[in-house]
TORKOL-4160 file (C-alpha; in steps of 0.2 Angstrom, whole numbers, padded with zeros to 4 digits, m for minus):
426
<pt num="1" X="0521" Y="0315" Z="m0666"/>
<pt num="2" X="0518" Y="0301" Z="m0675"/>
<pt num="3" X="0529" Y="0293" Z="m0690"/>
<pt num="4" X="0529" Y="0278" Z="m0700"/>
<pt num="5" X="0542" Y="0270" Z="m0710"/>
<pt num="6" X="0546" Y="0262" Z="m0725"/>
<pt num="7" X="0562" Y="0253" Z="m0734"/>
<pt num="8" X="0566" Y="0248" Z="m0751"/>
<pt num="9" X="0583" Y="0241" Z="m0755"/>
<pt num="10" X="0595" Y="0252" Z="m0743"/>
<pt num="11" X="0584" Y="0268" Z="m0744"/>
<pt num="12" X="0574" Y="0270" Z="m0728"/>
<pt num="13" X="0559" Y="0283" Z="m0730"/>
<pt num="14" X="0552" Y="0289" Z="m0713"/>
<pt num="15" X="0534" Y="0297" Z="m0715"/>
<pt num="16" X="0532" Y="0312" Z="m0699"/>
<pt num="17" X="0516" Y="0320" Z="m0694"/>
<pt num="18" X="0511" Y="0332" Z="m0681"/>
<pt num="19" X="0492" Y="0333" Z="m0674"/>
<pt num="20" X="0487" Y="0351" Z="m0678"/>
<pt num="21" X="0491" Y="0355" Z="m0657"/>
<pt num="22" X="0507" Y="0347" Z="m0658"/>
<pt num="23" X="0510" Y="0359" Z="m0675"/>
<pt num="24" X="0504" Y="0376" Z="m0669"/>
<pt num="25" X="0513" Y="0375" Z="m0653"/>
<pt num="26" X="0528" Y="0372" Z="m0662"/>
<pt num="27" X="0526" Y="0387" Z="m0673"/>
<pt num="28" X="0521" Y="0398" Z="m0658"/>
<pt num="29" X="0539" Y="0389" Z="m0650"/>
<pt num="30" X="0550" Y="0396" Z="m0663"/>
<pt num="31" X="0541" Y="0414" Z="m0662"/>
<pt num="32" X="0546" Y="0415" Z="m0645"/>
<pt num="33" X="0563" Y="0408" Z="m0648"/>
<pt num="34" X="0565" Y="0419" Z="m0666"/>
<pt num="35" X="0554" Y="0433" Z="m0663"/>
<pt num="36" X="0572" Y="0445" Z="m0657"/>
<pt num="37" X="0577" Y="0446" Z="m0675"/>
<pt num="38" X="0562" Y="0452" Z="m0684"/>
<pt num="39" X="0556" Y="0472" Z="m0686"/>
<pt num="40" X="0541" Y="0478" Z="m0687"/>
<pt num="41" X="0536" Y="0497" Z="m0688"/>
<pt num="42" X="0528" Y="0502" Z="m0671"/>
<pt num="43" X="0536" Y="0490" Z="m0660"/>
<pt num="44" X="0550" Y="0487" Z="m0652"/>
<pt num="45" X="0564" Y="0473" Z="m0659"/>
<pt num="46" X="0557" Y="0456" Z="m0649"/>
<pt num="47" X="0542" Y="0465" Z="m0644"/>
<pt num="48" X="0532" Y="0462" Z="m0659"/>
<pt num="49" X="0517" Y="0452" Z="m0658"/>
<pt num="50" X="0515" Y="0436" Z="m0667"/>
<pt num="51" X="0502" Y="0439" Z="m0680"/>
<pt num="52" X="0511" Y="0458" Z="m0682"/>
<pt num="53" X="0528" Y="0448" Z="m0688"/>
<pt num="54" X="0516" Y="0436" Z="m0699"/>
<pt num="55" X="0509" Y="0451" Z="m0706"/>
<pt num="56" X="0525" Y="0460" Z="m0711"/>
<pt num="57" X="0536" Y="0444" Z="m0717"/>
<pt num="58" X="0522" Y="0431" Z="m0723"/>
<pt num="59" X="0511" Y="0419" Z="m0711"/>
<pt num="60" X="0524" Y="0404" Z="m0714"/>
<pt num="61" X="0536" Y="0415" Z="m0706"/>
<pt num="62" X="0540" Y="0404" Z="m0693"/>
<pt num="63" X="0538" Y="0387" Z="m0703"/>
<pt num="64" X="0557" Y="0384" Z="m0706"/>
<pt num="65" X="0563" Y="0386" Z="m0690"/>
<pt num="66" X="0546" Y="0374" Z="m0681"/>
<pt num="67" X="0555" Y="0362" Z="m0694"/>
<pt num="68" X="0572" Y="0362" Z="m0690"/>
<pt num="69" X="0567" Y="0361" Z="m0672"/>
<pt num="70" X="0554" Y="0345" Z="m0674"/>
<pt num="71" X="0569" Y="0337" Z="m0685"/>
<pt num="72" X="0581" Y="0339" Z="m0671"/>
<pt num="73" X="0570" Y="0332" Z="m0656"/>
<pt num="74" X="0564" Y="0317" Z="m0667"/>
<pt num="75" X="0576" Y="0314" Z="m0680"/>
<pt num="76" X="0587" Y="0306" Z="m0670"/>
<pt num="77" X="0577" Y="0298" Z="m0658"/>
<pt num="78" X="0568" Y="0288" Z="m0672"/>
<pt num="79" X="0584" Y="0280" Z="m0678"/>
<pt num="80" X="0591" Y="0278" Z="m0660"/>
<pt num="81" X="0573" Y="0268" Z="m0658"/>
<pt num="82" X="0572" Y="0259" Z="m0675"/>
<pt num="83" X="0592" Y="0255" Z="m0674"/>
<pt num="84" X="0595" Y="0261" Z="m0691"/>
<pt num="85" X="0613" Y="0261" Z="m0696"/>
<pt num="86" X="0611" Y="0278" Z="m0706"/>
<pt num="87" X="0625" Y="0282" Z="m0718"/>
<pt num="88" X="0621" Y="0298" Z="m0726"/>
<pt num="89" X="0613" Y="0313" Z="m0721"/>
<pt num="90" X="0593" Y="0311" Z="m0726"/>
<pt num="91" X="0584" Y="0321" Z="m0738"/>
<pt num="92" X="0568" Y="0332" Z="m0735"/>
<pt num="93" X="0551" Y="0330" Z="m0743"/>
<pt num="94" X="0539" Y="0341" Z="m0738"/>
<pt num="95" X="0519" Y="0333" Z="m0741"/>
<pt num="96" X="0510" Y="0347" Z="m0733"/>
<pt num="97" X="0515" Y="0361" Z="m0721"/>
<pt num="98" X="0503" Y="0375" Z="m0718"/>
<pt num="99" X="0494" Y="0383" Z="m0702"/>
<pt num="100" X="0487" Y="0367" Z="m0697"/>
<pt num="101" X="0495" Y="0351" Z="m0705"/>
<pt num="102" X="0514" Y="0345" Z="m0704"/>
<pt num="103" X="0515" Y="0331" Z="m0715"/>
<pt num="104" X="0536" Y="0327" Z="m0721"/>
<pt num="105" X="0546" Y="0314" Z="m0727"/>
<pt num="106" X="0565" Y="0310" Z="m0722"/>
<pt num="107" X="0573" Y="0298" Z="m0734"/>
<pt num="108" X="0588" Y="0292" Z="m0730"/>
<pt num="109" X="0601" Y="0279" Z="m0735"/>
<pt num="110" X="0606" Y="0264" Z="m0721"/>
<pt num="111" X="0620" Y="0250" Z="m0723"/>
<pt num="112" X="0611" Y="0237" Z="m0733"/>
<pt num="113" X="0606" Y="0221" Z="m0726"/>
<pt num="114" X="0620" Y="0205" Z="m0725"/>
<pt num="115" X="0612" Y="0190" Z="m0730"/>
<pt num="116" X="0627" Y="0178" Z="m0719"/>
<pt num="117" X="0632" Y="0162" Z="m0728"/>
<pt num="118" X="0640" Y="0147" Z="m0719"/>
<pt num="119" X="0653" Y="0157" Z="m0706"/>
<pt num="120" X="0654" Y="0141" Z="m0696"/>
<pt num="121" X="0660" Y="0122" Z="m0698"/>
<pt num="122" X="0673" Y="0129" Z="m0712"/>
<pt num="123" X="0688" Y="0120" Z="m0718"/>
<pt num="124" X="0705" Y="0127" Z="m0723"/>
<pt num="125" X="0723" Y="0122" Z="m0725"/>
<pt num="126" X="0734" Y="0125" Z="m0709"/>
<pt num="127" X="0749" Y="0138" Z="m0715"/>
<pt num="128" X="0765" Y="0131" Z="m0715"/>
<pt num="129" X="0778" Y="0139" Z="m0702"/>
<pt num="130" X="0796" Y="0135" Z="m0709"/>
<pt num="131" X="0813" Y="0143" Z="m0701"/>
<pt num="132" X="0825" Y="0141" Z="m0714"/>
<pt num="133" X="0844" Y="0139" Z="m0712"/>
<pt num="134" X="0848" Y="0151" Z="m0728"/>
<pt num="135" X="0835" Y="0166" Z="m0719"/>
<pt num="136" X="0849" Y="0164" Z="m0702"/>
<pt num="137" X="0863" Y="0163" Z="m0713"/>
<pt num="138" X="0856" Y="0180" Z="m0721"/>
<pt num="139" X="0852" Y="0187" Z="m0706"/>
<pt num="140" X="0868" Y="0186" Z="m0697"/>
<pt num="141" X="0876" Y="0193" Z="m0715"/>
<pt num="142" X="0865" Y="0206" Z="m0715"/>
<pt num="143" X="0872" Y="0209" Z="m0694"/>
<pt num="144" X="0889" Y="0205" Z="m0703"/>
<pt num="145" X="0889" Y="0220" Z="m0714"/>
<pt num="146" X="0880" Y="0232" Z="m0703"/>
<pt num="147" X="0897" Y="0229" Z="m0690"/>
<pt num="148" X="0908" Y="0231" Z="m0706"/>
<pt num="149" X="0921" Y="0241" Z="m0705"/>
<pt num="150" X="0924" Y="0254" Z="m0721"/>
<pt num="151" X="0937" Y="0255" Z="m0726"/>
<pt num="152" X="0946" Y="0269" Z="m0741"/>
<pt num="153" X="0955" Y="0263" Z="m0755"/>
<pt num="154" X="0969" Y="0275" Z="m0764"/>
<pt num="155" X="0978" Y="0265" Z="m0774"/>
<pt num="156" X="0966" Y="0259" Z="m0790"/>
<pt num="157" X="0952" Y="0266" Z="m0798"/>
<pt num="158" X="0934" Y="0262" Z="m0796"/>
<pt num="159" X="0928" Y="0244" Z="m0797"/>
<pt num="160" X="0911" Y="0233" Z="m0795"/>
<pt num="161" X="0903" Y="0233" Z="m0777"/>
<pt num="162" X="0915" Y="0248" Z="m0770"/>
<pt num="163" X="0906" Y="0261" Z="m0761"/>
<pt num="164" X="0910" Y="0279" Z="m0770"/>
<pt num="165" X="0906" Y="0297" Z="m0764"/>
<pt num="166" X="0904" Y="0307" Z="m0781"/>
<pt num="167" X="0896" Y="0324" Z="m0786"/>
<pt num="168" X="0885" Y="0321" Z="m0801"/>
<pt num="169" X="0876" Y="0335" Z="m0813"/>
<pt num="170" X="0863" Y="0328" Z="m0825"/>
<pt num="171" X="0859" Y="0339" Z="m0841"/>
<pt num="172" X="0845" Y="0336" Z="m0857"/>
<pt num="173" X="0851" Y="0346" Z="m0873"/>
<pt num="174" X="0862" Y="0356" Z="m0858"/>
<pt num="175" X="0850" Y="0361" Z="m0851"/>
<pt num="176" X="0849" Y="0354" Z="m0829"/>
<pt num="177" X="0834" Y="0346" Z="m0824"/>
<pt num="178" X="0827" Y="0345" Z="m0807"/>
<pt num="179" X="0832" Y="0332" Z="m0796"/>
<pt num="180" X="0849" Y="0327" Z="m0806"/>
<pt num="181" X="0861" Y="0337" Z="m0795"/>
<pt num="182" X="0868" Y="0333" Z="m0781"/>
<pt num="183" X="0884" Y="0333" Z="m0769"/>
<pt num="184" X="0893" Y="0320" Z="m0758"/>
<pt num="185" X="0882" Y="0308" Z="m0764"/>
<pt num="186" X="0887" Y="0289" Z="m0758"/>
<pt num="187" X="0883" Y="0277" Z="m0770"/>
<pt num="188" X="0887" Y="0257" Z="m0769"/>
<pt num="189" X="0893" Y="0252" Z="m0787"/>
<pt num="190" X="0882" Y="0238" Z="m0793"/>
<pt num="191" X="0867" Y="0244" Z="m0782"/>
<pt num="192" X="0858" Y="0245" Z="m0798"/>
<pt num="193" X="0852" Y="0262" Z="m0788"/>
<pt num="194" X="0854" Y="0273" Z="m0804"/>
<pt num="195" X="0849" Y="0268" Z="m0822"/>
<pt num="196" X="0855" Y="0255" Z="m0832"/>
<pt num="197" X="0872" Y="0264" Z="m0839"/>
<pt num="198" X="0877" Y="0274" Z="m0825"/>
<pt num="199" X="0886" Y="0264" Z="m0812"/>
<pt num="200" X="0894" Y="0253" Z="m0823"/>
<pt num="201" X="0903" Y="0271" Z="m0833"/>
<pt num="202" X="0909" Y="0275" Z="m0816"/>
<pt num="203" X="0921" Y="0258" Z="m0816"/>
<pt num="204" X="0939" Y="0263" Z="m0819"/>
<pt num="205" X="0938" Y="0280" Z="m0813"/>
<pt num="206" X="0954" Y="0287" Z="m0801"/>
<pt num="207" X="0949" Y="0298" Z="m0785"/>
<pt num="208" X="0950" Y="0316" Z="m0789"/>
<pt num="209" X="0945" Y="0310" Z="m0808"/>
<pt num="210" X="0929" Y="0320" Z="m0817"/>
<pt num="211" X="0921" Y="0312" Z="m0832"/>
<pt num="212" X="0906" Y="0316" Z="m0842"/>
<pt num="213" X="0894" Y="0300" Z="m0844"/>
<pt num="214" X="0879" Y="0298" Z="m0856"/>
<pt num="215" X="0862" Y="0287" Z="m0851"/>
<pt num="216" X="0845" Y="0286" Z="m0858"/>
<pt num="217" X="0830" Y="0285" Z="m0846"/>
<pt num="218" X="0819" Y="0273" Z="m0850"/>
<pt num="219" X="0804" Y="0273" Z="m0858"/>
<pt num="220" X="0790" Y="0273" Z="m0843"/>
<pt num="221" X="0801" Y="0283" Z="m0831"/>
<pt num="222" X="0789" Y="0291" Z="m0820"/>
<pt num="223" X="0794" Y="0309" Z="m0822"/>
<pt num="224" X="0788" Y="0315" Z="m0841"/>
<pt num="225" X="0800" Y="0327" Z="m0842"/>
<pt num="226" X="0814" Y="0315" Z="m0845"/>
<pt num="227" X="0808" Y="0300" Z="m0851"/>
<pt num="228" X="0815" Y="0294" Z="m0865"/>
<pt num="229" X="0829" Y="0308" Z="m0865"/>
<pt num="230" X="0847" Y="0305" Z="m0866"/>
<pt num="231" X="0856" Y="0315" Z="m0854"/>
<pt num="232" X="0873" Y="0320" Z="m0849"/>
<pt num="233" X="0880" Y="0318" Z="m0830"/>
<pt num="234" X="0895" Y="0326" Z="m0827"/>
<pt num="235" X="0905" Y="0316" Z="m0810"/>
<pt num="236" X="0917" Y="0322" Z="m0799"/>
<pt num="237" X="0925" Y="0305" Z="m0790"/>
<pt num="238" X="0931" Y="0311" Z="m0769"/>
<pt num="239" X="0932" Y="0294" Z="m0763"/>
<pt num="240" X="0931" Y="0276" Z="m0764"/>
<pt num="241" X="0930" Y="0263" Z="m0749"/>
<pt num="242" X="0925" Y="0243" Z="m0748"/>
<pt num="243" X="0918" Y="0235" Z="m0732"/>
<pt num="244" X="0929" Y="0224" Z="m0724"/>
<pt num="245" X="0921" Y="0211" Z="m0716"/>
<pt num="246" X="0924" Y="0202" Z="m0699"/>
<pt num="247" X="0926" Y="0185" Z="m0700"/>
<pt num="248" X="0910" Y="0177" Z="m0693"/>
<pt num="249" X="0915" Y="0166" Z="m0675"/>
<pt num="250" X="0911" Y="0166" Z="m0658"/>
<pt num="251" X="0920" Y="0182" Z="m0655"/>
<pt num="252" X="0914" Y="0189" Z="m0666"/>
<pt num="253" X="0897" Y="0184" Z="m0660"/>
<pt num="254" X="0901" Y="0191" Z="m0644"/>
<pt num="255" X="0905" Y="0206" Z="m0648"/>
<pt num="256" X="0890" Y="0211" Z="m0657"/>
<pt num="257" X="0876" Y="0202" Z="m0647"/>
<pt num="258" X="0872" Y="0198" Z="m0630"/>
<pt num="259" X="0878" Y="0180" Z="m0631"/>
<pt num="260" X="0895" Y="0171" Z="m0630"/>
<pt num="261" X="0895" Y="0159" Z="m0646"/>
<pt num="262" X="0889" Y="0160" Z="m0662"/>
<pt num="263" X="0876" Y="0145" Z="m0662"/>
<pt num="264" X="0868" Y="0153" Z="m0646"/>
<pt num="265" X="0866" Y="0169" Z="m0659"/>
<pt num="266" X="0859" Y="0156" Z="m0672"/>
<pt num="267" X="0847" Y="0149" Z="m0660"/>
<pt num="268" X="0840" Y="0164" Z="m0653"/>
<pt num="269" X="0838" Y="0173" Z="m0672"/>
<pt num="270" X="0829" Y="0153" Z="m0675"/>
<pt num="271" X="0818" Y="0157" Z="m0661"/>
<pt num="272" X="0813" Y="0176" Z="m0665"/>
<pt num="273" X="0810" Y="0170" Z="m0685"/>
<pt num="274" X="0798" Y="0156" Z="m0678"/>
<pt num="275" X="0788" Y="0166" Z="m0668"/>
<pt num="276" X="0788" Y="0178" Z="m0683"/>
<pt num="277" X="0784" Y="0165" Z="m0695"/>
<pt num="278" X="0770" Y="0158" Z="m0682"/>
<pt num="279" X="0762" Y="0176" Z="m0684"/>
<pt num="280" X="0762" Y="0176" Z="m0702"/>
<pt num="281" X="0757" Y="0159" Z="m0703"/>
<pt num="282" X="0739" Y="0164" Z="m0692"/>
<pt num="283" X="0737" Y="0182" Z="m0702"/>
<pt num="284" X="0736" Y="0168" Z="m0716"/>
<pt num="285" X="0724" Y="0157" Z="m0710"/>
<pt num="286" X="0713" Y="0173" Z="m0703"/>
<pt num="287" X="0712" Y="0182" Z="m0717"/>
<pt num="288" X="0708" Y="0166" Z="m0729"/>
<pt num="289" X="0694" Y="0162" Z="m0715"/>
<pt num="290" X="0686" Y="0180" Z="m0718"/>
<pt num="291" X="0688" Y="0177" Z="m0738"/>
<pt num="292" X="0680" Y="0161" Z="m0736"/>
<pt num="293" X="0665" Y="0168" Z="m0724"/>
<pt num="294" X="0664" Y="0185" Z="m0736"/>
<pt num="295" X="0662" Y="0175" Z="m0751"/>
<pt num="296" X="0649" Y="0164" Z="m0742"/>
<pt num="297" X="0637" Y="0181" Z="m0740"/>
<pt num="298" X="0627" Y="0193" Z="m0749"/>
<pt num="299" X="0627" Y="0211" Z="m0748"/>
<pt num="300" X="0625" Y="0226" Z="m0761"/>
<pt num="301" X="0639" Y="0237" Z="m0756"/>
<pt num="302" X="0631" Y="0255" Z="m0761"/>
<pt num="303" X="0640" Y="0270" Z="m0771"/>
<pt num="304" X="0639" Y="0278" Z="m0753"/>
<pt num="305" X="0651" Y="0268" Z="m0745"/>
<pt num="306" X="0662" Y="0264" Z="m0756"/>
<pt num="307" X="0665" Y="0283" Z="m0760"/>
<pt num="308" X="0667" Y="0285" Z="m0744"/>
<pt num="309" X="0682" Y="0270" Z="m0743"/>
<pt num="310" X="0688" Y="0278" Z="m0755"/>
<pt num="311" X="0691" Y="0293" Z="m0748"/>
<pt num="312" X="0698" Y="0286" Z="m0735"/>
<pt num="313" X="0712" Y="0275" Z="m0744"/>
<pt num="314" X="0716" Y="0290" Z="m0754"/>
<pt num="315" X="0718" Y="0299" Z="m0737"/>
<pt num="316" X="0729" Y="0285" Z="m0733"/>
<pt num="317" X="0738" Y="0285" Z="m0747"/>
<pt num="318" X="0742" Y="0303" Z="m0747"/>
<pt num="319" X="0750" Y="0302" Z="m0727"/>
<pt num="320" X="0761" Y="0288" Z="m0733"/>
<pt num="321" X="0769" Y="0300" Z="m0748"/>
<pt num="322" X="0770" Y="0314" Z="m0734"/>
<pt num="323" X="0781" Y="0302" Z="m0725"/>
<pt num="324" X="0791" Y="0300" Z="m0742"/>
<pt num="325" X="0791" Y="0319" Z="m0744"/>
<pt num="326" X="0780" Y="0318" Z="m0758"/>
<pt num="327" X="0762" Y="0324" Z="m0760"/>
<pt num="328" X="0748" Y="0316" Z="m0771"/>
<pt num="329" X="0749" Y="0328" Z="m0784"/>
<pt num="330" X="0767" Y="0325" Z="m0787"/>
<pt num="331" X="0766" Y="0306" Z="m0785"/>
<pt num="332" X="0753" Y="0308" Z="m0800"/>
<pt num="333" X="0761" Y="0318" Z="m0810"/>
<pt num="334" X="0776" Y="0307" Z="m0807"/>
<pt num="335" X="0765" Y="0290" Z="m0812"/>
<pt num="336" X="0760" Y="0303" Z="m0827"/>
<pt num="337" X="0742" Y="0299" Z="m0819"/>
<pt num="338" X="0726" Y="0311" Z="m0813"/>
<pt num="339" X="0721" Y="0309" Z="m0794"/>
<pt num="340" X="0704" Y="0303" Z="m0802"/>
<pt num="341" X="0712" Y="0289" Z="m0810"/>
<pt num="342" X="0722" Y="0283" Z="m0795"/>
<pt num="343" X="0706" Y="0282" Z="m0785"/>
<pt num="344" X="0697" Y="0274" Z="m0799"/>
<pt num="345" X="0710" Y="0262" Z="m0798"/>
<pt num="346" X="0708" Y="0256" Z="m0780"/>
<pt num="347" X="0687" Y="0254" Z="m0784"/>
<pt num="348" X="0688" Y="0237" Z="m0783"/>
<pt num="349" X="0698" Y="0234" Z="m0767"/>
<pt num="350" X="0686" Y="0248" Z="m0760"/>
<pt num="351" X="0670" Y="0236" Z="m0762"/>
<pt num="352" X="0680" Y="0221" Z="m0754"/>
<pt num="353" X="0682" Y="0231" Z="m0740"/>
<pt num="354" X="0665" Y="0239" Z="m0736"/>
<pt num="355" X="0658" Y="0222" Z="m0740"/>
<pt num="356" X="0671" Y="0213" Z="m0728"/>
<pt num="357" X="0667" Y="0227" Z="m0715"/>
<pt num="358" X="0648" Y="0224" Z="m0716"/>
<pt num="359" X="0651" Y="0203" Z="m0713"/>
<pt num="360" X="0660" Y="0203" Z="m0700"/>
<pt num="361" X="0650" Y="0219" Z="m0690"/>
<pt num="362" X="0635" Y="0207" Z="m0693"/>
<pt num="363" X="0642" Y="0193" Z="m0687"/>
<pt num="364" X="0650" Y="0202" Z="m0673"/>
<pt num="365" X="0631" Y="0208" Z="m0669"/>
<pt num="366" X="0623" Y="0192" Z="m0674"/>
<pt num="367" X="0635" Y="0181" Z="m0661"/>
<pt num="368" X="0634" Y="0196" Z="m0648"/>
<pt num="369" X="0654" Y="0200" Z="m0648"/>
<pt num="370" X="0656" Y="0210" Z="m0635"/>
<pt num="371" X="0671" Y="0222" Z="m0625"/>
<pt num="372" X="0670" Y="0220" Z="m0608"/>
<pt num="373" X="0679" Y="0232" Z="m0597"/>
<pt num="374" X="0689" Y="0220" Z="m0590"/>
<pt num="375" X="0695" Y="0218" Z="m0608"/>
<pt num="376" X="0700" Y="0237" Z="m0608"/>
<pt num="377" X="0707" Y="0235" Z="m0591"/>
<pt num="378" X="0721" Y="0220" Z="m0595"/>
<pt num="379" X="0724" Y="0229" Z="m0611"/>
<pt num="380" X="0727" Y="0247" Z="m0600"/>
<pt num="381" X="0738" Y="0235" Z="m0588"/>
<pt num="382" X="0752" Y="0229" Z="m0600"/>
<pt num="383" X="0754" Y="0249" Z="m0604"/>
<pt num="384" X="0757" Y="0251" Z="m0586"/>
<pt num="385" X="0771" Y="0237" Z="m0585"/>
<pt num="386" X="0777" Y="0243" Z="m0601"/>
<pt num="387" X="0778" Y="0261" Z="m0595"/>
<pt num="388" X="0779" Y="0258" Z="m0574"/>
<pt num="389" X="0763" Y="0267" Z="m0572"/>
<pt num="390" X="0745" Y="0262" Z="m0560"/>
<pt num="391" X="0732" Y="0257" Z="m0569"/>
<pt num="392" X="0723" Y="0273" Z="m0563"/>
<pt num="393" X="0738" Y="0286" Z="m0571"/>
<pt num="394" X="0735" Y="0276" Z="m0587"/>
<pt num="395" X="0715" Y="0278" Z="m0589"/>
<pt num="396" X="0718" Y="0297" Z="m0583"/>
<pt num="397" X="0730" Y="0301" Z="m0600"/>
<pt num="398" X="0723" Y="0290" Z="m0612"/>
<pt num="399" X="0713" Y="0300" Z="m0625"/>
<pt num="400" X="0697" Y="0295" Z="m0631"/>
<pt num="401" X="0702" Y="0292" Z="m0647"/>
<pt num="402" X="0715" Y="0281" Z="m0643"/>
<pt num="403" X="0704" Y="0271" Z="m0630"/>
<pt num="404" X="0690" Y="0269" Z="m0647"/>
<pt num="405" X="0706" Y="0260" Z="m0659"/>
<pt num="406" X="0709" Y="0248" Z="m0644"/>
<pt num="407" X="0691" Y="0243" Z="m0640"/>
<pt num="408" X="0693" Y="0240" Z="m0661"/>
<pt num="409" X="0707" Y="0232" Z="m0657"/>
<pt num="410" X="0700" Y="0220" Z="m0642"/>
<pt num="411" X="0684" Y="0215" Z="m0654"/>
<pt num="412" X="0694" Y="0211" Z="m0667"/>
<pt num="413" X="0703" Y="0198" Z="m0659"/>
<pt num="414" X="0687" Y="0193" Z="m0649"/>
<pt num="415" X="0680" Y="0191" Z="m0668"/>
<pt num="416" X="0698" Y="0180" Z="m0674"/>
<pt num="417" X="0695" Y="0170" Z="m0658"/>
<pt num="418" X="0677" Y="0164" Z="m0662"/>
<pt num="419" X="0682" Y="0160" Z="m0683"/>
<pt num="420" X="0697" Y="0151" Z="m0676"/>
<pt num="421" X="0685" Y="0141" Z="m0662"/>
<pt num="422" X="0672" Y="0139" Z="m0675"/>
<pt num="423" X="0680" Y="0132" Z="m0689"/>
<pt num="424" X="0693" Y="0118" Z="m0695"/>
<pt num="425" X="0712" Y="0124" Z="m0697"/>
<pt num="426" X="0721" Y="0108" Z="m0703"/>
């Protein structure tokens, strides 16, 4: 077998012929291997005689399967040995195929070519890590009103930030509509949960107390149905009740945390919002280094890949509205969008992040990034101390796929290692 090859742009062409011996014995290959299936008056099935099957089904007979089975043994081999980064499946030109010549072309599409720009001796601005005293302040609110205590209110009617359970029923032209019913629903006045109009009629209502109020719906509410539409909720009032909050002191502290004072609290919700803050600060920094390198390189993302991503983030997208307990289609008809025009929308992101991809897989080649097994090994070893497992228990359950997102994972951070080492962050 011999074969040449040729590229233009991202298209790879690969030219395979067969000396006429090379050819015949694989025809008389897939005889042997194919000749169960044929019948042929007078003999036996799988007793047949080559030349009797030629005869009775056409002397190229056996031409398809000789050319899926020379395919199969050199197809792979070829890129394997020419390292092409094939990104499709490759189409089939046959230039000659008869008894004695085996002359085809494979053309296939590969991952264009990165031209890398300057991915070294960069500069950018160091991200600012800033603990502010208004974020504690909010944060030990926030623990403040988790650990309030509710409390139900029977002598006045409904007022601005009390927390009501209510039966509501929404009607257009008296007619329900879906999803404007329900029972026992809690709902903090002044949320601003519900449409403009509806919290602010249920102020002034008495416990026990129904009362029919009127809102319109917006304009580009997401639901097509009602958009627009004045409706009618009828409201049944069952409860109302105001958080009654603890007064914020050492005691207090105490009670809700494992420290004695309040300022121990402060201190160690400084410390976690440091670290935090530290985090964000280097995502920052990264992910500006990788713009700056990506915007320093060339690369022609193809149609290919980037239908391909955006597959992908649509699949994505999808798994997080199946979390929501939605599914595309409703999301979509609730956006009063097609699926076509939500992945149409994402195009653009799509090409940054094939193109991204391809830069930093190049660099990663070019600069021979590598994961070592003992990378693997102390990432394995903090899931036994983390689980009180050996080493051994841990590389025994771990499946395959799992072990693939951390060697991601591992050459990632080998890659965030070498921008960071590489380039000024001041």
């Amino acid at each position: 077998m011999e074969y040449k090859i040729s590229k233009e742009k991202n298209k790879v062409s690969i030219n395979i012929t067969l000396a006429k011996d090379e050819w015949a014995k694989e025809i008389e290959s897939a005889y042997e291997r194919t000749k169960g299936k044929y019948e042929v008056q007078g003999f036996r099935k799988g007793k047949a005689p080559r030349k009797a099957i030629e005869n009775a089904y056409g002397s190229m007979v056996f031409f398809d399967d000789a050319l899926d089975e020379v395919f199969k043994k050199n197809y792979v081999e070829i890129v394997t040995k020419e390292d092409l980064a094939v990104i499709e499946q490759p189409a089939l030109a046959i230039n000659k195929l008869d008894e004695e010549n085996f002359d085809i072309t494979l053309t296939v599409e590969v991952e264009p070519e990165v031209k890398l720009g300057n991915y070294k001796g960069l500069e950018i601005k160091k991200a600012e890590v800033k603990v502010s005293e208004e974020h504690i302040d909010h944060h030990i609110q926030e623990m403040a009103e988790r650990n309030a205590r509710r409390v139900e209110i029977t002598d006045r009617a409904v007022e601005n930030g009390d927390i009501t359970n209510i039966d509501f029923s929404g009607s257009i032209d008296g007619v329900k509509f879906e999803g404007g019913t329900a029972e026992g629903y809690e709902l903090v006045i002044g949320s601003h949960s519900f449409i403009a109009g509806f919290e602010e009629q249920l102020i002034g209502m008495n416990v026990g107390e129904e009362r029919d109020i009127k809102v319109t719906f917006p304009a580009d509410y997401p639901s097509e149905e009602i958009k627009g539409k004045e409706a009618v909720f009828a409201i049944k009032l069952h409860k109302i009740e105001v958080k009654e909050m603890p007064e914020i002191n050492d005691e207090w502290a105490s009670n809700v945390s494992e420290f004695e004072t309040l300022q121990e609290l402060r201190d160690d919700i400084a410390k976690h919002d440091e670290e935090h803050a530290k985090q964000h600060a280097e995502t920052q920094e990264n992910n500006e280094l990788i713009e700056k390198v990506v915007a320093n390189a060339e690369v022609e993302v193809s149609n290919v890949l980037v239908e391909r991503e955006l597959d992908y983030m649509m699949e994505d997208i999808s798994n997080k509205l199946m979390y929501q307990g939605f599914t595309l289609e409703q999301y979509c008809e609730m956006m009063g969008k097609k699926v076509e025009e939500i992945k149409e929308e994402q195009r653009d992101v799509a090409i940054t992040n094939c193109k991204t991809r391809l830069v930093i897989e190049t660099i990663i080649k070019k600069e021979n990034i590598k994961v070592e097994q003992s990378d693997i090994d102390a990432k394995l070893q903090e899931l036994c101390e983390r689980f009180n497992k050996t080493l051994e228990e841990i590389k025994e359950n771990f499946p395959q796929e799992q072990l693939m997102y951390l060697e991601n994972e591992i050459i990632m951070d080998k890659f965030l290692a070498f921008l960071r080492e590489n380039n000024k962050i001041a």
